[in-house]
C-alpha positions in Angstrom: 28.3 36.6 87.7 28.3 40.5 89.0 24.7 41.3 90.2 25.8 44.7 91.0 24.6 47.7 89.2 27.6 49.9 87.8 28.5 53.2 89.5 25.9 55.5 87.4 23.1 53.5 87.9 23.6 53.5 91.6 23.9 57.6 91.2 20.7 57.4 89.6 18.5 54.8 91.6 19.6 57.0 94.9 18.5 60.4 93.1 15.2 58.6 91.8 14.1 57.3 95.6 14.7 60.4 97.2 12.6 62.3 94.4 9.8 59.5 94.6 9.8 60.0 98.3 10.0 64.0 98.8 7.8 64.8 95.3 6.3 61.9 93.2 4.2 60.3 96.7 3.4 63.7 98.3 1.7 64.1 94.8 -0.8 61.3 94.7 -3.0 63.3 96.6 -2.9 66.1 95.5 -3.0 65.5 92.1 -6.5 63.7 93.1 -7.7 66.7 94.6 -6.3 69.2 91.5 -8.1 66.5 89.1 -11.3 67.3 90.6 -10.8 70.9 89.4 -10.1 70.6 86.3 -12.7 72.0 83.6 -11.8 69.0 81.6 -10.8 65.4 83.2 -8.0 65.0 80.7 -6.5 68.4 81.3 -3.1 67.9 83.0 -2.5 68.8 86.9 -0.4 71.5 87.7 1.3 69.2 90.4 2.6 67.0 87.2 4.0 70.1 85.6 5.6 70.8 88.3 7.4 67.3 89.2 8.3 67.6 85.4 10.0 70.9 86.3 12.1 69.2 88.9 12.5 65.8 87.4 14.5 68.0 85.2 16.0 70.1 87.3 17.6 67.2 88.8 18.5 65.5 85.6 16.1 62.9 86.0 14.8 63.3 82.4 14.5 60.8 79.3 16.3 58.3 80.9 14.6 55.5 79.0 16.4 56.3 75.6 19.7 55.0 74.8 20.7 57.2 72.3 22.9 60.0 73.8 22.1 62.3 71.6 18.5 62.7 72.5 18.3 60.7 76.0 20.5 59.8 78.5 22.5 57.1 77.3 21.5 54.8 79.4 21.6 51.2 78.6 18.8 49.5 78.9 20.6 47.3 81.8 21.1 50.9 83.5 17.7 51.8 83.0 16.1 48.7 83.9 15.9 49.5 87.6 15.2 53.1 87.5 12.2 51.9 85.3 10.9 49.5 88.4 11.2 52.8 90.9 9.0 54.5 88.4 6.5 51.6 88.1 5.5 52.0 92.2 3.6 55.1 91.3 2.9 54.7 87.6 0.3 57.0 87.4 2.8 60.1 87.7 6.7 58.8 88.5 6.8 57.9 84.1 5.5 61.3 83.3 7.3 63.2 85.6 10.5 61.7 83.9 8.9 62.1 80.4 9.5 58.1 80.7 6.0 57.4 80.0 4.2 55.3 77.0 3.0 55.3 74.7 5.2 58.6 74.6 8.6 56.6 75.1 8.5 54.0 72.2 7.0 56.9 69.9 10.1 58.6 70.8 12.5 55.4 70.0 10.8 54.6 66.5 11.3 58.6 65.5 14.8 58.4 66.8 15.7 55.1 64.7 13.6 55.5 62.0 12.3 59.8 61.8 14.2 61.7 58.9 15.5 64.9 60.0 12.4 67.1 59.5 11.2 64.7 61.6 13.0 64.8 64.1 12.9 68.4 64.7 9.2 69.0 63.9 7.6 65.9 66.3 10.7 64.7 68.2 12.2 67.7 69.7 9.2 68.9 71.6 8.6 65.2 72.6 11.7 64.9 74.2 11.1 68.5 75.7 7.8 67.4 77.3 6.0 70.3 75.2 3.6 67.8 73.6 2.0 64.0 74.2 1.7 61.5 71.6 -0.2 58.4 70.8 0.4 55.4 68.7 -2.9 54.2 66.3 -2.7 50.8 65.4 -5.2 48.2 67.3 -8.7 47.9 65.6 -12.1 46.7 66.7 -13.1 45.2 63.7 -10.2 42.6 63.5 -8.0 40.9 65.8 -5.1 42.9 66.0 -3.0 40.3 68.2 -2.3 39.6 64.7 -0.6 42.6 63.4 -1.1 41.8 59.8 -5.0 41.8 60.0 -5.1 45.5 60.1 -7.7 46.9 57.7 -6.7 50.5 57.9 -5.6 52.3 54.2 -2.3 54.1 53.5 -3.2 54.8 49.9 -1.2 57.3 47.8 -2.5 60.0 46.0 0.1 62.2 44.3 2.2 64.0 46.8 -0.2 62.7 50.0 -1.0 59.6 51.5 -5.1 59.1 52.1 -6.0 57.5 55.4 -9.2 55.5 55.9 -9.5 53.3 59.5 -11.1 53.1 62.9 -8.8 52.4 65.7 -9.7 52.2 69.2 -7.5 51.6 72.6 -5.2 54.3 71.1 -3.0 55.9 74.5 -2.9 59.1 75.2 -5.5 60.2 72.7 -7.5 62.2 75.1 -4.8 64.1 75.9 -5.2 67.3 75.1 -1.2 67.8 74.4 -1.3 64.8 72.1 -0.4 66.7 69.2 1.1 63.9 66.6 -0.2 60.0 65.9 1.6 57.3 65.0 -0.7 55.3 62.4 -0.1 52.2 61.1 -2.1 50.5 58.2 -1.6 48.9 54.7 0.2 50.5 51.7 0.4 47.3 50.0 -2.6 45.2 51.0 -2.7 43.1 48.3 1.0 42.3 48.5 2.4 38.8 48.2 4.4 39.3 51.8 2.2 39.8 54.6 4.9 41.8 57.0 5.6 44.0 54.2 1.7 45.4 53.3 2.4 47.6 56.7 3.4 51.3 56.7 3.8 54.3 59.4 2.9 57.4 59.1 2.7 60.5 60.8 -1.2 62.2 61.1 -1.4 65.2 63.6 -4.3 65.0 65.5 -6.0 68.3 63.9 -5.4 67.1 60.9 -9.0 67.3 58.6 -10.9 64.3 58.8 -9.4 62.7 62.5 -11.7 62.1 64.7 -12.0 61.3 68.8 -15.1 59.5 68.8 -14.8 58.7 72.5 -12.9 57.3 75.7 -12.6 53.6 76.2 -12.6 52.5 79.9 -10.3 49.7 81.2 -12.3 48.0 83.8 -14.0 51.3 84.3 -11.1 53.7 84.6 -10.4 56.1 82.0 -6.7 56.0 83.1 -6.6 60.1 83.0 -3.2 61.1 83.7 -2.2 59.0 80.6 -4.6 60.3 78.2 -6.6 57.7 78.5 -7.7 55.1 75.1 -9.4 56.7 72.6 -11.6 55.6 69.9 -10.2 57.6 66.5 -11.8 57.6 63.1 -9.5 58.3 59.9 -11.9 59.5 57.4 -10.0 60.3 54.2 -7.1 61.9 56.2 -4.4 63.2 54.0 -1.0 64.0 55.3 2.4 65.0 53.1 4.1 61.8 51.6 7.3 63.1 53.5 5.1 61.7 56.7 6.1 58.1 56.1 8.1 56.7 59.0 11.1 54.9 56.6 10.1 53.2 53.6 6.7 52.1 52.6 6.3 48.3 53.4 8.7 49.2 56.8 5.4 49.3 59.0 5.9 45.6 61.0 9.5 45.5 61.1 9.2 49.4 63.0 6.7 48.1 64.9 8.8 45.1 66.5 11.9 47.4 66.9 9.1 49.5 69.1 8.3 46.6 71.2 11.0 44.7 72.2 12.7 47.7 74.8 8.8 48.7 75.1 7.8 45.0 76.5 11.0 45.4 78.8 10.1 48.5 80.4 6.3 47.5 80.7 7.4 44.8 82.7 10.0 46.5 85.1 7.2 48.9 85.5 4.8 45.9 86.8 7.9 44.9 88.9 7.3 48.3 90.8 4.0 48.0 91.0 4.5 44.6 92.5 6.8 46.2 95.4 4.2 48.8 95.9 1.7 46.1 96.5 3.8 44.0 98.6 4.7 47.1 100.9 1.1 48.1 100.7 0.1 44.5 102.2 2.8 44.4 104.8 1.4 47.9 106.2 -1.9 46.3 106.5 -1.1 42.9 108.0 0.6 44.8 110.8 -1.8 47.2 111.7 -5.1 44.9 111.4 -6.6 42.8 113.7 -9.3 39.8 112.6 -10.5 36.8 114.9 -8.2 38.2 118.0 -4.8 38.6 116.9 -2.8 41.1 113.5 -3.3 39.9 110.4 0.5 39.8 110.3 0.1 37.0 112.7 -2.2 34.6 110.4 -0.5 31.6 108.1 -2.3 32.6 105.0 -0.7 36.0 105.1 2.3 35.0 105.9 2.2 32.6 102.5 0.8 35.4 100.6 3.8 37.8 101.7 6.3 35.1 101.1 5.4 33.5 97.9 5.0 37.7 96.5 8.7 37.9 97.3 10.1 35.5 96.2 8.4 36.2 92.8 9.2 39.2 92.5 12.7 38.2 93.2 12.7 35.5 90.1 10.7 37.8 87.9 13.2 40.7 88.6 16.3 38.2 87.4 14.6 37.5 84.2 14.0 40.9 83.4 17.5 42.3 83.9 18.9 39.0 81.8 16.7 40.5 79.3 17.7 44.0 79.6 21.6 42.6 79.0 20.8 40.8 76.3 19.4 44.0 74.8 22.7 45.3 75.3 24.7 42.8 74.2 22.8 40.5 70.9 20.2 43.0 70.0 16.1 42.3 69.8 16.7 39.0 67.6 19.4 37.7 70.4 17.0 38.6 73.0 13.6 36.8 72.0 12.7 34.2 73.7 13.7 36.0 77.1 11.3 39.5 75.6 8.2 37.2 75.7 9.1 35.1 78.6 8.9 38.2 80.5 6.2 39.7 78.7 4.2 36.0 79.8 5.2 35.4 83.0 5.3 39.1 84.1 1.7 40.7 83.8 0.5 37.3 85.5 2.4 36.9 88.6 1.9 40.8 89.9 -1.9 40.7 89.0 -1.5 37.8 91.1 0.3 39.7 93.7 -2.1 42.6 93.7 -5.0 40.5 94.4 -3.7 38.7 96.9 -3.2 42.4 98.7 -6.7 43.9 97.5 -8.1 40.5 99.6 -6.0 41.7 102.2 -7.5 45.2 102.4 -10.8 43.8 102.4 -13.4 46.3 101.1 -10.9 49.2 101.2 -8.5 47.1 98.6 -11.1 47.9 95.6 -11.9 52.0 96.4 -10.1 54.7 95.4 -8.7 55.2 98.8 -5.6 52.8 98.0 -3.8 52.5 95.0 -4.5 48.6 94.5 -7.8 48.5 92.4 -6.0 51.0 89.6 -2.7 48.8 90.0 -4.9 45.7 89.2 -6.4 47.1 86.4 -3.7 48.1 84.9 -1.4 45.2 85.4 -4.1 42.8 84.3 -4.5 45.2 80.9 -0.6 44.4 79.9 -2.0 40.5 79.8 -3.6 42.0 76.7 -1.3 44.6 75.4 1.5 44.7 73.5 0.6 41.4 72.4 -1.2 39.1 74.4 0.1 36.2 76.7 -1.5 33.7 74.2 0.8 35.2 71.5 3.8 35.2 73.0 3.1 31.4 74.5 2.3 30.1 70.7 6.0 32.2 69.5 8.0 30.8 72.0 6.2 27.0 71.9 7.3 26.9 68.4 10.9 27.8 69.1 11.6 25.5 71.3 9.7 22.8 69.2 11.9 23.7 66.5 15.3 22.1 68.7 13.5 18.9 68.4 12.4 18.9 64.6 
């Protein structure tokens, strides 16, 4: 078994450090301080633009998308560890790279699944990093773990499609660059298959009758460099027929083409985040001193530095199996290993980022370290793209199933 990553994605890891460590860091702060400047908080800092710029420049751009003609080609295998650099500093390395969601897996379902006018119109300038995007399909009314209680209408009316919904939690929203939405909702909802009622369309954001009602907080954060989660109202929102994403009754089996290399790279992303934490701790234990002696001197820290690497370690090895199965058997051949990760990753690094917020004491929950945002965010993803409870009942069932 050859755990060593091919020549190009040792070309590219060495690239990616050296731009994390002379751009993407240097940035956190003053991105902070351009923030605070900004006549509108979701308004973008010029530092971003400018990492974009050079993310570019260096060819560090699109890498998440396999298909050459649009990305890099990477596989997801190659892209897997490049995705866990990004994932340190996740508030800026994935949109520096244009390797940021909800952006990404917008990107992969017009790319599959986009006719040609779509394409050019919505996924060209995505893939330039001209515009943002967001994808509208969790609901406050129902319990959208379960895809197929989604109450939002699709209904056809000559030559336009009628949309009628509330969504909330929608990334990216408040963005104002997020120019296109993603909306799924029911065609058919009175159809005899469940996971065929479900269809995608295409809504721009000016388009008469969308509305931003407001910004969600996660834990109190507003999560502006992403957007942040918006609460949008469809009220009677008509958009061309020729804005259905493939074929009416396509909507779920779209959606779970999005998620599988979406749950992958959430997870190698929490992976980073993980190291970030683990190097943030480290600092700390060796430059405090509690009770007479460092806090790199005391037992519990030493277990709490320990047991954080060798997670990491076991976590990382599951992900990249996944990424290869990706590769090699497809998003079928790879599901039990997609929500394996997608359980056991979110868990062990909010685990790992608490342990170093305790270690930081009161400075591990203000804004002068990274940790608090880190936490939030990695405890969000137990909840996201389907949550841990989900996944567990899926993959109980399968194995049940070798037994029956």
């Amino acid at each position: 078994m050859d755990f060593a990553f091919d020549a190009r994605t040792e070309e590219l890891r060495a690239k990616l450090l050296a731009f994390m460590d002379e751009h993407v860091y240097p940035a956190e702060a003053v991105a902070e301080e351009q923030r605070a400047e900004l006549a509108s908080p979701w308004d973008t800092p010029a530092v971003v633009e400018e990492l974009k710029a050079e993310a570019r420049r260096q060819g560090l751009w699109n890498l998440f998308l396999p298909d050459a003609e649009y990305g890099a080609g990477l596989t997801n295998l190659q892209y897997a560890p490049l995705a866990e650099i990004t994932g340190r500093s996740p508030q800026l390395a994935p949109t520096a790279l244009n390797c940021a969601a909800p952006d990404t897996g917008n990107m992969e379902v017009l790319s599959q699944f986009g006719d040609e006018q779509q394409r050019k119109q919505w996924l060209e300038p995505l893939l330039a990093g001209e515009i943002r995007s967001a994808f509208a399909m969790t609901e406050p009314e129902v319990a959208s773990s379960d895809a197929t209680n989604i109450t939002t209408l699709i209904e056809r009316d000559g030559d336009e499609y009628v949309i009628t919904g509330r969504k909330w939690y929608i990334s990216g929203a408040m963005n104002p660059d997020c120019k296109i939405f993603i909306v799924m909702g029911k065609t058919d909802p009175d159809g005899d298959d469940i996971r065929r009622q479900q269809s995608m369309v295409l809504v721009p954001r000016d388009t008469p009758g969308v509305t931003i009602k407001r910004a969600m907080q996660v834990f109190g954060y507003e999560d502006h460099y992403h957007g942040g989660h918006a609460e949008v109202i469809f009220e009677n929102a008509r958009v061309p027929v020729t804005n259905l994403i493939g074929e009416e009754g396509g909507g779920f089996a779209i959606a779970q083409a999005r998620l599988g290399p979406g749950r992958i790279h959430h997870c190698l992303r929490l992976i980073g985040m993980a190291e970030r934490a683990i190097e943030l701790m480290c600092r700390r234990a060796v430059s405090r001193t509690a009770f007479g002696k460092a806090l790199a001197q005391q037992g519990v820290v030493h277990n709490w530095i320990a047991d954080a690497r060798v997670t990491v370690e076991q976590l990382r090895l599951l992900v990249l199996k996944t990424a290869w199965l990706m590769d090699t058997v497809g998003n079928r051949g790879a599901h039990t290993e997609i929500q394996a990760i997608k359980i056991a990753t979110p868990r062990a690094v909010v685990d790992i980022i608490d342990r170093a917020i305790q270690l930081h004491g009161a400075g591990g929950v203000s804004q002068d370290f990274p940790l608090a945002e880190l936490y939030a965010g990695a405890r969000t993803l137990m909840i996201a793209d389907g949550p841990d409870e989900v996944h567990q009942r899926s993959l109980a069932r399968r194995e049940l199933k070798k037994y029956l």
